[in-house]
Structures are given as structure tokens and as C-alpha cells.
KEKE-3310 file (N, C-alpha, C; in steps of 0.2 Angstrom, whole numbers, plus 5000, padded with zeros to 4 digits):
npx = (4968:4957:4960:4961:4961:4969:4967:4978:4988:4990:4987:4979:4976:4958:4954:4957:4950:4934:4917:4908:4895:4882:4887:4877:4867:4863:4849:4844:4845:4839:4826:4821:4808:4802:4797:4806:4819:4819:4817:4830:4837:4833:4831:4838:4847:4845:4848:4858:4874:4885:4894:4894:4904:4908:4921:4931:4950:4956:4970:4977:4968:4958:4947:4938:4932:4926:4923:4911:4907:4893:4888:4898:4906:4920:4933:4931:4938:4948:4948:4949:4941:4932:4942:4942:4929:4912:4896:4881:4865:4860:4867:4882:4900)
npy = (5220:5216:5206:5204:5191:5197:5191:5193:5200:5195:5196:5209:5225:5227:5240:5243:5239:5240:5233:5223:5218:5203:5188:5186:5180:5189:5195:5192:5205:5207:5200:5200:5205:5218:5216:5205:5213:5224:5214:5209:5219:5225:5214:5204:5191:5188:5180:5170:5162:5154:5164:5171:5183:5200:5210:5223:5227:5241:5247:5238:5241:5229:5218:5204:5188:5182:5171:5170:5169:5177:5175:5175:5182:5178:5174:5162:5159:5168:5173:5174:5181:5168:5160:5150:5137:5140:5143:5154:5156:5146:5149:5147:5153)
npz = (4553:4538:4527:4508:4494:4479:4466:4455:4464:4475:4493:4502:4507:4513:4511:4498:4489:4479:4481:4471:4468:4468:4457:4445:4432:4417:4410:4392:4382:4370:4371:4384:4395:4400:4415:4419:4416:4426:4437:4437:4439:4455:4463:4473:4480:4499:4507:4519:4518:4505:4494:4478:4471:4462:4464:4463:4465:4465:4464:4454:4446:4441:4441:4447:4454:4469:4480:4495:4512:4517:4527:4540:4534:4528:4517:4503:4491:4477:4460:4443:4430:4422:4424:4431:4431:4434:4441:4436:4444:4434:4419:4412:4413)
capx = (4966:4954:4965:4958:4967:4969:4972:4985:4993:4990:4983:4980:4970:4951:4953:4960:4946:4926:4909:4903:4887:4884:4889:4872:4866:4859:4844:4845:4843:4834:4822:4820:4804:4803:4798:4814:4825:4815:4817:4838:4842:4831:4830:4845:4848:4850:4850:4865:4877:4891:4890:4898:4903:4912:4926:4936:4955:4957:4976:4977:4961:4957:4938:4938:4926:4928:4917:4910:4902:4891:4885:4902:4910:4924:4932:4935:4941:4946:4949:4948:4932:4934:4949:4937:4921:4905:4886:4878:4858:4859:4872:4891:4904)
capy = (5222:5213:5205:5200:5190:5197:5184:5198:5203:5194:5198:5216:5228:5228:5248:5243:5236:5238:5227:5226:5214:5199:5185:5183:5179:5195:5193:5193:5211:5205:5194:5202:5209:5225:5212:5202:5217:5224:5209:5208:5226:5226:5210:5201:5185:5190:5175:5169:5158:5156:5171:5173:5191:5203:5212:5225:5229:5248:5251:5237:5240:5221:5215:5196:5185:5179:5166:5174:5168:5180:5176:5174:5187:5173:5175:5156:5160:5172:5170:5180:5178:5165:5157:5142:5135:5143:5144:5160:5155:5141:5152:5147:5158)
capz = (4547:4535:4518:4503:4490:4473:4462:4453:4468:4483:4502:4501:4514:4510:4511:4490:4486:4480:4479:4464:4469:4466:4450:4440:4424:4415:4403:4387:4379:4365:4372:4390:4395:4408:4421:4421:4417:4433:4442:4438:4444:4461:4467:4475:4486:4503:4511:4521:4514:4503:4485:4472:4469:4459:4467:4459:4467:4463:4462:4449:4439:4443:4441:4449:4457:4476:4484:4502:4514:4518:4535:4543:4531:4526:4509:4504:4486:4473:4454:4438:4425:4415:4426:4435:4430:4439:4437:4442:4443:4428:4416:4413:4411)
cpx = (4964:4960:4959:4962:4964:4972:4977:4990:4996:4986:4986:4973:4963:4951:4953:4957:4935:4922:4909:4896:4888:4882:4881:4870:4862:4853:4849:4841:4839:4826:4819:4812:4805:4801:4803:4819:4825:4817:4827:4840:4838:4830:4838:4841:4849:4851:4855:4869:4884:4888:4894:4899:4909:4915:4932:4945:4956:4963:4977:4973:4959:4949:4940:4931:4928:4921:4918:4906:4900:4889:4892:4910:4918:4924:4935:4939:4942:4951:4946:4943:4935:4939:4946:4930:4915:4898:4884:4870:4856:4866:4879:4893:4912)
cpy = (5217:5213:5203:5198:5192:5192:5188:5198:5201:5196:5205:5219:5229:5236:5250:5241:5238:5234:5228:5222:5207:5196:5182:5183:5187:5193:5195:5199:5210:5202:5198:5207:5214:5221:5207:5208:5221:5220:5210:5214:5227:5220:5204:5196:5185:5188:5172:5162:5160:5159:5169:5180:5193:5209:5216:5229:5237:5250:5247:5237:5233:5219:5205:5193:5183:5176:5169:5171:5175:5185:5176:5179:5185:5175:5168:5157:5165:5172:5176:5176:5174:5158:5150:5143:5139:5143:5149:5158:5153:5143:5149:5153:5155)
cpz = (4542:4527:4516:4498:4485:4469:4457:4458:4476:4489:4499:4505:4510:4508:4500:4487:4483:4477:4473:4462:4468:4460:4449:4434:4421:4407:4398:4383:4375:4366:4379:4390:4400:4413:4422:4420:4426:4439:4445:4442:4450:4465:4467:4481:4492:4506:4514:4518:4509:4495:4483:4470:4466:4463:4463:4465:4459:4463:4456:4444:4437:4443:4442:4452:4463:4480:4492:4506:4520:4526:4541:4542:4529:4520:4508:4497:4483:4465:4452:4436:4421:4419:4427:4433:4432:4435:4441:4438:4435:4421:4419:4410:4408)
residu = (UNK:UNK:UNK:UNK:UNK:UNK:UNK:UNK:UNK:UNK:UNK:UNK:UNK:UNK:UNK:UNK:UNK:UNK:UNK:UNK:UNK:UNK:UNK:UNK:UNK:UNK:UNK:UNK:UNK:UNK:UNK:UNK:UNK:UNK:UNK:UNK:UNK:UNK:UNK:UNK:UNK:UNK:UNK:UNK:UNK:UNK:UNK:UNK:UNK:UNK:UNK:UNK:UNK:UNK:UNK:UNK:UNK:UNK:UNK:UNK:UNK:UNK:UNK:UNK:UNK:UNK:UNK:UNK:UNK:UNK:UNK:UNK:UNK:UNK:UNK:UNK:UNK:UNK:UNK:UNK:UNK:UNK:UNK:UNK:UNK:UNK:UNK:UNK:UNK:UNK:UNK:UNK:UNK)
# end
């Protein structure tokens, strides 16, 4: 059985869990043209390596982040938003 840690609650079966893609900077509503808003909702990374994604636990209503590596399907971390530093494509959080 594949675990993933919630940083709430601990190893818990992936069956508890969904994607929610991965962590990038989102234009600026104001400023944004239709070719970068374009760009943000159809174009992803999908190169192998380690992500950063958004991961919601669904019994505790949980939104986190967890470092992945993709290619090997390895979860090396996982933290709430805001909890540790991060850069998603130039943007802090």
C-alpha cells in the first residue's frame, strides 16, 4: 500500500488523497494577457524530476504541498503553504 505523509495526520493510504497539479506562480489578473493566462492553464512541466505539487487529504480537508519526484514516483517531502520557503517559477510564497 502506497503512504503519503500528511503533515496534519501523518502516513495515510493514497486512496485519501487527491492531485491538485503542480505549485506555480499564477499571472497577475490585472496585467495578464490571454496568451499567458493561456499559457498558465495548458501548459505544464512534464519533464522528469523532482515537483512541487499541491495535494489535498480528503477526510481532513487538508490542501499541502509535497516535493515528488516524478520519475521514480518518490514523495521526499510534505508541508503546509506557507510552512517552508519555496519558489514556484521565480514567485515566493
Amino acid at each position: 500500500m502506497k503512504l503519503i505523509t500528511c503533515p496534519i495526520n501523518g502516513p495515510r493510504p493514497l486512496q485519501e488523497f487527491a492531485f491538485g497539479g503542480e505549485v506555480r506562480a499564477m499571472p497577475d489578473a490585472n496585467e495578464a494577457s490571454d496568451a499567458a493566462w493561456a499559457d498558465y492553464v495548458f501548459h505544464r512541466t512534464g519533464e522528469p524530476g523532482v515537483r512541487r505539487e499541491w495535494w489535498y487529504h480528503v477526510p481532513s480537508g487538508t490542501w499541502f504541498i509535497a516535493e515528488r519526484d516524478n520519475q521514480s514516483d518518490v514523495f521526499l517531502r510534505t508541508y503546509l503553504y506557507g510552512a517552508h520557503h519555496y519558489e514556484a517559477e521565480g514567485a515566493e510564497a
